[in-house]
MARVOMI-397848 format. One line per field, with one value per residue (C-alpha): x, z, y. Coordinates in steps of 0.05 Angstrom, whole numbers, plus 5000, padded with zeros to 4 digits. Example, Ala and Ser with C-alpha at 12.3 -4.5 7.8 and 13.67 -1.06 7.14 Angstrom:
BEGIN
x: 5246 5273
z: 5156 5143
y: 4910 4979
END
This chain:
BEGIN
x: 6804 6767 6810 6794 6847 6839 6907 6969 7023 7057 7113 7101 7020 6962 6909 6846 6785 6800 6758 6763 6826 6866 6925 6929 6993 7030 7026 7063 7105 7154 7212 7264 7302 7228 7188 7151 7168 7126 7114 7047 6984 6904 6863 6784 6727 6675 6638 6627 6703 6721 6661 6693 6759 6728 6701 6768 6818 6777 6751 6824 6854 6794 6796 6758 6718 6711 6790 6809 6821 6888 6889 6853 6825 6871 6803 6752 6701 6720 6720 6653 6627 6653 6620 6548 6564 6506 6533 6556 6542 6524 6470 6472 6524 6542 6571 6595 6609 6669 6688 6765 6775 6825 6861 6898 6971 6943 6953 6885 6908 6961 6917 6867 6911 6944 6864 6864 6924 6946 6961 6897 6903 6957 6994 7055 7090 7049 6982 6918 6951 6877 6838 6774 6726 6756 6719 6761 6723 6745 6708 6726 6685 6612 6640 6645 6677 6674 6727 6714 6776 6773 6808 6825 6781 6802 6766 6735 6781 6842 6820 6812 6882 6913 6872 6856 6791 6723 6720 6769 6715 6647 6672 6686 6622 6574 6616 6605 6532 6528 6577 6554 6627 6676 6748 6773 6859 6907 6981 7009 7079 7048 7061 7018 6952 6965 6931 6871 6822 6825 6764 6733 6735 6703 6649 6640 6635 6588 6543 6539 6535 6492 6549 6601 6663 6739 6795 6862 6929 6975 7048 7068 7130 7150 7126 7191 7172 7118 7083 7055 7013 6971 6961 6943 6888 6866 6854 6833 6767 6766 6765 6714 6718 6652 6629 6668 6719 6789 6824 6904 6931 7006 7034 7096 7060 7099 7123 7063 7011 7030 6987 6944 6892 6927 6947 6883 6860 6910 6895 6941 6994 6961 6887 6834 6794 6734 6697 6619 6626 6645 6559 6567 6617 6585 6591 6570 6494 6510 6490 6541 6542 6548 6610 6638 6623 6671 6725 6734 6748 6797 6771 6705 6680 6630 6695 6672 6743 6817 6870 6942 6982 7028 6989 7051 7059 7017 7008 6983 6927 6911 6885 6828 6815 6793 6755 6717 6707 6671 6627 6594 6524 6475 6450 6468 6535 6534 6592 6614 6668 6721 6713 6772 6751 6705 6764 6770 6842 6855 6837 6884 6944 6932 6938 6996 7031 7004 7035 7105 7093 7083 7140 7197 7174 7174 7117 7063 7092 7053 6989 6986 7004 6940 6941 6905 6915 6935 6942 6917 6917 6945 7014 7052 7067 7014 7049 6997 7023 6995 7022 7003 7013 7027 7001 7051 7024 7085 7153 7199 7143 7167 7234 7232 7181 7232 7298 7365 7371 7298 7322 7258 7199 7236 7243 7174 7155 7189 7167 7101 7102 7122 7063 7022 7057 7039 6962 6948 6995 7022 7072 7053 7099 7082 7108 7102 7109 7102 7076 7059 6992 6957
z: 8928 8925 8935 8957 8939 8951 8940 8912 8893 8829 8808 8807 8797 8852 8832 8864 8874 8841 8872 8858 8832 8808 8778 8767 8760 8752 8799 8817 8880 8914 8901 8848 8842 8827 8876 8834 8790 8735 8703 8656 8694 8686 8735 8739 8769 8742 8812 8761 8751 8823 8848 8806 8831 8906 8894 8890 8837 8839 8774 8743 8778 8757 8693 8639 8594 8533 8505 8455 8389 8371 8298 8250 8187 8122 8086 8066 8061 8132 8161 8130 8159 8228 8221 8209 8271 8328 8381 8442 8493 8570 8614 8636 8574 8567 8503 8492 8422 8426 8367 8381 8342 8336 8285 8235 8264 8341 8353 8345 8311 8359 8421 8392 8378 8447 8469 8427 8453 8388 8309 8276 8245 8197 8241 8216 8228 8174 8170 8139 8154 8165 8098 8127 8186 8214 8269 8329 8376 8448 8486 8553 8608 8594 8565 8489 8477 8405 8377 8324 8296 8246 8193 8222 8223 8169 8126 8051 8027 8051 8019 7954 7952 7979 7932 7988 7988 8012 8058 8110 8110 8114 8152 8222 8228 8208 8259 8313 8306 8331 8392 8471 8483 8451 8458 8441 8429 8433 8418 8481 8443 8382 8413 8361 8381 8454 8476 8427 8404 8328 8302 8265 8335 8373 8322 8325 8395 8392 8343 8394 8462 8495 8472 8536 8521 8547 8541 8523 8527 8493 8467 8549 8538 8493 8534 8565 8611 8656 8688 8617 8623 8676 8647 8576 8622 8640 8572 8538 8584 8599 8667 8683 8680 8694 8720 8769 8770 8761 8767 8741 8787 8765 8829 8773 8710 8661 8589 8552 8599 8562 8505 8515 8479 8417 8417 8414 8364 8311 8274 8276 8218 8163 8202 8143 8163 8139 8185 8181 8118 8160 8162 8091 8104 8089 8156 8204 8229 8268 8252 8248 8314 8337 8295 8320 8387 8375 8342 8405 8456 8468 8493 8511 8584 8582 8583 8632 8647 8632 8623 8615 8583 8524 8476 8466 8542 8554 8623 8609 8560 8614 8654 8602 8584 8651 8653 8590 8603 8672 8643 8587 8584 8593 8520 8481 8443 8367 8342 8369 8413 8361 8320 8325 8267 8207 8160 8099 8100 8034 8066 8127 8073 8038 8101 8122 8056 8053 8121 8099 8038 8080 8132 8075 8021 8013 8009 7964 7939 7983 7975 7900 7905 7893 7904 7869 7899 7837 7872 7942 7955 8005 7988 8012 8083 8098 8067 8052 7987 7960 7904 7906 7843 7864 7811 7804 7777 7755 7726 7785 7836 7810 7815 7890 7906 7873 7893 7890 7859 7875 7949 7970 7941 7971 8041 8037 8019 8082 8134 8111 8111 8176 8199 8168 8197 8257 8246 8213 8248 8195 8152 8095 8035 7997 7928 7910 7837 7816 7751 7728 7719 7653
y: 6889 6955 7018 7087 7141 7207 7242 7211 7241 7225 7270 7340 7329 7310 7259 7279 7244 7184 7119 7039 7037 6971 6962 6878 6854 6931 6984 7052 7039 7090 7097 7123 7192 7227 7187 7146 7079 7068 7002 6993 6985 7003 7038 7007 7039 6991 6954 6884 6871 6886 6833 6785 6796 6784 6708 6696 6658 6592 6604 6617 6553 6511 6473 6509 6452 6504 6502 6545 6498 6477 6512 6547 6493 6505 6481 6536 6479 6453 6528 6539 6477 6496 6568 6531 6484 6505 6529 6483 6528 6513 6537 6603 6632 6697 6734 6807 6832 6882 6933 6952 7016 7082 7113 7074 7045 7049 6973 6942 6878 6866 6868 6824 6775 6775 6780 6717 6682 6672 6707 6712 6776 6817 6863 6913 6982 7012 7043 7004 6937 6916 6928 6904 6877 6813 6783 6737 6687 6675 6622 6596 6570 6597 6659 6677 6738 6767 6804 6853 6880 6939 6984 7046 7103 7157 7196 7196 7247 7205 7144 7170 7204 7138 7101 7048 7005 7032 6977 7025 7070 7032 6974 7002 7048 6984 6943 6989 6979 6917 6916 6913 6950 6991 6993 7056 7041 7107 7102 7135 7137 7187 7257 7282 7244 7225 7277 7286 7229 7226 7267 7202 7159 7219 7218 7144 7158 7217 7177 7113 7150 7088 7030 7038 7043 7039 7072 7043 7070 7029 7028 7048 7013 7065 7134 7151 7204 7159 7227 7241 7181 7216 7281 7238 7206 7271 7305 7240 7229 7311 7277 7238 7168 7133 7193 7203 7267 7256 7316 7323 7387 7410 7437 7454 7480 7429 7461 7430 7462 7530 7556 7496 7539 7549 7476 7453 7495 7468 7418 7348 7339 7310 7314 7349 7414 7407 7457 7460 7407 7345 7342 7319 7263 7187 7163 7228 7232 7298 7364 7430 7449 7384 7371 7434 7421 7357 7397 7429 7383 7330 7278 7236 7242 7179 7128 7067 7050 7072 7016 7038 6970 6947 6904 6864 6848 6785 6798 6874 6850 6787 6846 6879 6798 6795 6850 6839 6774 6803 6844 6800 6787 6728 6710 6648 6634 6656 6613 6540 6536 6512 6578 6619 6672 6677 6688 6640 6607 6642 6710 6688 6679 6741 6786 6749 6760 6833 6844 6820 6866 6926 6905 6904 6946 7023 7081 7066 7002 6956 6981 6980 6897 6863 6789 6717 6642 6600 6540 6508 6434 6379 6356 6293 6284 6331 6393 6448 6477 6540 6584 6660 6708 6782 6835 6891 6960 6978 6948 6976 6956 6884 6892 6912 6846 6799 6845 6818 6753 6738 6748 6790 6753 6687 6718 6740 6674 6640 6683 6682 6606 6609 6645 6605 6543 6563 6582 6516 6476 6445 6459 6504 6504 6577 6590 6670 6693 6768 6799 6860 6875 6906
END
């Protein structure tokens, strides 16, 4: 399973150098008008998930006695009760604590919950879907894997002109602290940040040089042209990977390659400046010139691994499952293996309806909704009824929640049900009202 490549071609570019490369269930076969046929893959160079791959698939066809639990409890008292349990772990457990993180909108949620097999977490189109730390538990076999999903990493200056919660800007720096590995997630598909790390995950980075991390490249699906992929690789890990060199040579110089200089020293649409100042920002412990240093380069050259994949492919995320799960560590469980998440059920419900909010409602609309759970209690047959008021900020803000003949608020209502249907696993029967707040 362990692959040596020294040159291979790929287009109009070499890839030198390049050692223990796997591509799981995707690969880059000939073929095609331009040689090469593309379909979303990783590339690994770390030694622990390719001896794992060599005892062979025993371990996958075996029966696994730790199961994932059926549902999440719809009872806060029950979940609380389950989050005291002491662990039921085997001999010989490992755990790994990993902190996904990237700028807002990169996909975080939705490859933790593929990570998790199931939704656990608020995902939607928009920006700051996730309003704070929300942790996911994975435990199979020996193995618990913990999932530590955060806001996105912006900066004090946007959060105060969005008027969004603190919690997006303390949350994922005090996370980071206590993970074994970080998951660094890039949306290949934004042109704009493709290829340059976001200046607040590069100083997360900088600030945590001895937590390894990964790279991921996700939204593949959507790059068209599938050469760009490579040269991303390239200028996102300045070409090392685990410290070994990957060099990206264009035998044709392609059309970005030109005034790469000047390109870099622009700054991204909507990105602040702040120079010398970032020092002052809450969250930085570097000095000027180590800031600056930063604002210069692209990417991070300490990446373990590299893993190209769409986090909506189930197949594509089986791949970095199976390489996290590799490299966890002995050390006992910190949650028994029935936990799914530390989120309350009401805290579940409100990011559900808060992602429904941001999927059919306009600008700023949204994120001025605050929300309060009037009612939650057991109905007949089972039926989990809750009733949730939405607090408008203004009159016209109401008017697009309820819409048409109340048509919005109750289509809201239904498809967050439905989610929550399907988390519980049982059927939820939500009742949303609106009013504006004073």
């Amino acid at each position: 399973m362990k692959f040596n490549v020294y040159v291979m071609a790929y287009n109009n570019f070499e890839v030198m150098e390049m050692s223990n490369v796997f591509t799981g269930n995707a690969a880059c076969c000939r073929g095609g008008r331009n040689g090469f046929i593309f379909t979303p893959a990783c590339f690994i160079t770390s030694e622990a998930f390719l001896n794992r791959l060599m005892k062979g698939s025993a371990a996958e066809a075996g029966s696994s006695f730790y199961r994932l639990p059926a549902s999440i409890p719809a009872d806060s008292v029950e979940q609380m009760s389950l989050l005291l349990r002491h662990p039921d772990q085997p001999e010989n457990s490992k755990i790994l604590k990993v902190a996904i993180i990237g700028a807002p909108n990169a996909g975080k949620s939705t490859l933790s919950n593929q990570l998790m097999g199931r939704k656990v977490f608020a995902v939607s189109k928009k920006v700051h879907t996730t309003r704070s730390r929300s942790l996911g538990v994975v435990t199979e076999d020996d193995t618990q894997i913990i999932l530590l999903d955060t806001p996105g990493l912006t900066t004090a200056s946007k959060v105060k002109r969005h008027q969004l919660e603190k919690s997006l800007l303390v949350d994922p720096w005090t996370t980071v602290k206590e993970a074994d590995l970080m998951v660094v997630v890039v949306d290949a598909a934004d042109r704009w940040r493709s290829s340059r790390l976001d200046f607040e995950v590069l100083k997360c980075l900088a600030q945590h040089p001895d937590i390894p991390a990964v790279l991921v490249l996700n939204k593949v699906d959507l790059v068209k042209s599938k050469d760009r992929l490579l040269e991303m690789t390239a200028e996102l890990t300045c070409g090392l990977v685990n410290g070994r060199r990957m060099r990206v040579r264009p035998m044709i110089k392609p059309p970005s390659a030109k005034k790469k200089s000047e390109r870099d020293s622009e700054p991204l649409p909507h990105e602040d400046t702040a120079g010398p100042k970032a020092s002052a920002e809450p969250n930085s412990v570097l000095n000027n010139e180590q800031l600056k240093a930063l604002r210069s380069q692209d990417g991070w050259p300490h990446f373990k691994d590299v893993f190209m994949l769409s986090s909506v492919d189930r197949e594509d995320v089986q791949t970095l499952k199976s390489y996290i799960m590799s490299v966890a560590k002995l050390g006992s469980w910190q949650y028994h293996s029935e936990v799914l998440t530390d989120q309350s059920p009401e805290e579940i419900c409100t990011n559900i309806i808060r992602e429904k909010l941001l999927e059919y409602l306009p600008q700023e609309v949204p994120y001025s909704m605050t929300q309060s759970v009037e009612l939650w209690q057991d109905g007949e047959k089972d039926k989990l009824e809750i009733s949730v008021k939405l607090n408008a900020k203004k009159e016209a803000h109401m008017r697009m929640v309820i819409g048409t003949a109340g048509q919005m608020i109750a289509r809201i209502a239904q498809e967050a049900g439905e989610d929550l249907s399907r988390i519980y696993l049982r059927e939820v029967r939500l009742k949303l009202s609106v009013k504006l707040r004073k």
